[in-house]
N, C-alpha and C positions, 0 to 999 in steps of 0.2 A: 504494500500500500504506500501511497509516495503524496503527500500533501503539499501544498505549493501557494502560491497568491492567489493562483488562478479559484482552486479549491474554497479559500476562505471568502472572499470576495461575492464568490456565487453563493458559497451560504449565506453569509449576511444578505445579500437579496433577497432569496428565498424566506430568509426570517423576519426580516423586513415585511413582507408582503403577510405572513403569517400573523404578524406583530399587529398589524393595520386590520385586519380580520376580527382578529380576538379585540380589541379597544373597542370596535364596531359593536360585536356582540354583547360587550359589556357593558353597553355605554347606559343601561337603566341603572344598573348596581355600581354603586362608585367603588364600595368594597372589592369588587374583584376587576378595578383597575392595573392594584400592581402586580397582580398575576397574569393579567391578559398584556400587559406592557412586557414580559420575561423575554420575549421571545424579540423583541426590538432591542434590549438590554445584551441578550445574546447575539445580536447582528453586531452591536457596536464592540463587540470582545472581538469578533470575527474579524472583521473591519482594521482592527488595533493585529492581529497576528499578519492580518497581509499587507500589512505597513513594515512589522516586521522582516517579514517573506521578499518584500522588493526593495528592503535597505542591505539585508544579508546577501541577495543574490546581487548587489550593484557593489561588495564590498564596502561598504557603509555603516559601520556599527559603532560610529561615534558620533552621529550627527545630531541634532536637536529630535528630527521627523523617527528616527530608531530609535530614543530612550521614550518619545511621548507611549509610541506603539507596546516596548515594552513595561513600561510601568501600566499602561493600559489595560493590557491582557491581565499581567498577573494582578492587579487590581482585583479587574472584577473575578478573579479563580477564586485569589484567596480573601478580600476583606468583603464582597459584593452577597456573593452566591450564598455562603452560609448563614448571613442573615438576612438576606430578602429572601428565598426561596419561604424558609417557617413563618416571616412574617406575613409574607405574599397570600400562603393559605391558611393564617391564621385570621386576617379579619373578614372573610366571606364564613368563616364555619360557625355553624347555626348550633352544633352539638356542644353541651358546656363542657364536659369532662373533655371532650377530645379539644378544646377549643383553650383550656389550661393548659393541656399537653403541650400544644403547637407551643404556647407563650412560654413555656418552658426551655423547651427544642430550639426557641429564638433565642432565650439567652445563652445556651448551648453551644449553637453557632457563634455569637456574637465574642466569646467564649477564644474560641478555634480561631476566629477571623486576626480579634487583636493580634496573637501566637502565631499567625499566619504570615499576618501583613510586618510584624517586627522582627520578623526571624528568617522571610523569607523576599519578600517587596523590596525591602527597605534594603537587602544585602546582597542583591541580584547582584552576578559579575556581566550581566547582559544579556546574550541570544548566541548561540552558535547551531550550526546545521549539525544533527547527526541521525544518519539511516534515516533519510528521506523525513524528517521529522524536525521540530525546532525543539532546542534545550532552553531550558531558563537556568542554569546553573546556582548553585549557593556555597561558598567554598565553605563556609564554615555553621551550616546548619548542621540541628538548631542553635543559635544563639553562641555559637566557637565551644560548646562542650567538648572539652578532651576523652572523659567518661565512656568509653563505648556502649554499655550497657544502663547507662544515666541519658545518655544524647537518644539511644532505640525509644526508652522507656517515657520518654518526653515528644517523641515523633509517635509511637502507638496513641500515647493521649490524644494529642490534638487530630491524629487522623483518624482516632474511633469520633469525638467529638463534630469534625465536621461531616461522616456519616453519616450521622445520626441527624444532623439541621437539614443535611444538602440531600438524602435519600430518605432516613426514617419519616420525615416529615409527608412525605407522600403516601405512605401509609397507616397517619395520625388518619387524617382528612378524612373526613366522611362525604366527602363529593364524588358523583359520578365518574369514574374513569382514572383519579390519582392513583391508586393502585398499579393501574394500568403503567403510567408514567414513572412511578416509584419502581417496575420489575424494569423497563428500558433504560432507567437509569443506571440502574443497581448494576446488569447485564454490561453496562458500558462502563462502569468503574472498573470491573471486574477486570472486562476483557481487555481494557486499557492499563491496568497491573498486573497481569500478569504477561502477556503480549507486548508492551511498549515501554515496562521499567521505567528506563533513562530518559523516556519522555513523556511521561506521565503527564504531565501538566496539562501540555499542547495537545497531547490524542485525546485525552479525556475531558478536556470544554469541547474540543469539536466533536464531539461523539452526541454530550450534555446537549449542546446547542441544537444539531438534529433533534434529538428530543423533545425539548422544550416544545417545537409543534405541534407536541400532542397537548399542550394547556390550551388550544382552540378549542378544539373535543371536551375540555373541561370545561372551560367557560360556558362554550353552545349549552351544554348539557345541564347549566348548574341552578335553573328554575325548576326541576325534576329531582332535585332533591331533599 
């Protein structure tokens, strides 16, 4: 599989046009605005990696146009997604015990996000190509622990943590079709850690970002529940 400009550029279209769909359908409930906007949210990450994509391939990875791209991307990976996704379906759900969970989940994320964004954002050594893929490198995540087994034990926290906002959350929700959304996601964490390792980051928002077009089907659907 070999991802490129070309690749992100046209998602972000596609998600774009999804994005403008879902705000349509939403547009009585203001509550599942920020759910029906995920998928425009997901166009602009797209967007930010093929900014990436045509600074790396012109040799360019110190210009102004490559750090906005990659602060961009991992932006929204790591401080964006783990707390807008449980807040996203937290304030459409009608159900109260599930609708504490979500608020939970949110702080959960929010949690993961800081840990994310300051250990990982903040200490980018940049963008490099590898196996047809983009890196975001960290030389010294988490946070320069020398620790081997203190640094694993600190990287399992925050990455059960942000599971549990950016996937569990879709199977809090008692809305038609999260579920659905919640196993596509899950299927593409998966298959992007164990398949892509070394570039976890990048295969697994463009996996996410596919996805996300299933929150039309959630939205459309979400007077029926």
């Amino acid at each position: 599989m070999c991802f490129s400009a070309q690749a992100s550029f046209t998602t972000a279209a596609g998600l774009s046009v999804m994005g403008l769909l879902s705000l349509y359908a939403a547009k009585k409930n203001r509550t599942l605005l920020p759910l029906a906007a995920s998928p425009l949210f997901f166009a602009v990450q797209q967007a930010c990696e093929g900014i990436v994509w045509i600074t790396l391939n012109a040799g360019d990875s110190t210009s102004l146009l490559h750090w906005i791209g990659v602060y961009g991307f991992t932006s929204f990976a790591a401080l964006c997604w783990p707390i807008w996704i449980p807040l996203a379906l937290y304030l459409p759900e009608k159900v109260h015990r599930r609708k504490k969970l979500l608020l939970i989940t949110t702080y959960i994320g929010a949690f993961s996000a800081v840990l994310l964004f300051s250990s990982w954002v903040l200490q980018t050594t940049g963008a490099h190509v590898l196996n047809h893929h983009i890196d975001y490198p960290v030389d010294n995540y988490p946070f320069g622990i020398t620790n081997v087994l203190l640094g694993r034990a600190i990287t399992w926290i925050i990455d059960l943590a942000y599971c549990i906002a950016v996937i569990g959350s879709f199977f809090i929700s008692s809305m038609h079709y999260t579920w659905l959304a919640g196993i596509v996601v899950m299927i593409a964490f998966a298959t992007s850690s164990i398949f892509y390792y070394a570039t976890f980051g990048s295969v697994w928002c463009f996996f996410a970002a596919l996805s996300s077009a299933l929150l039309y089907v959630v939205v459309k659907s979400y007077d029926r529940t």
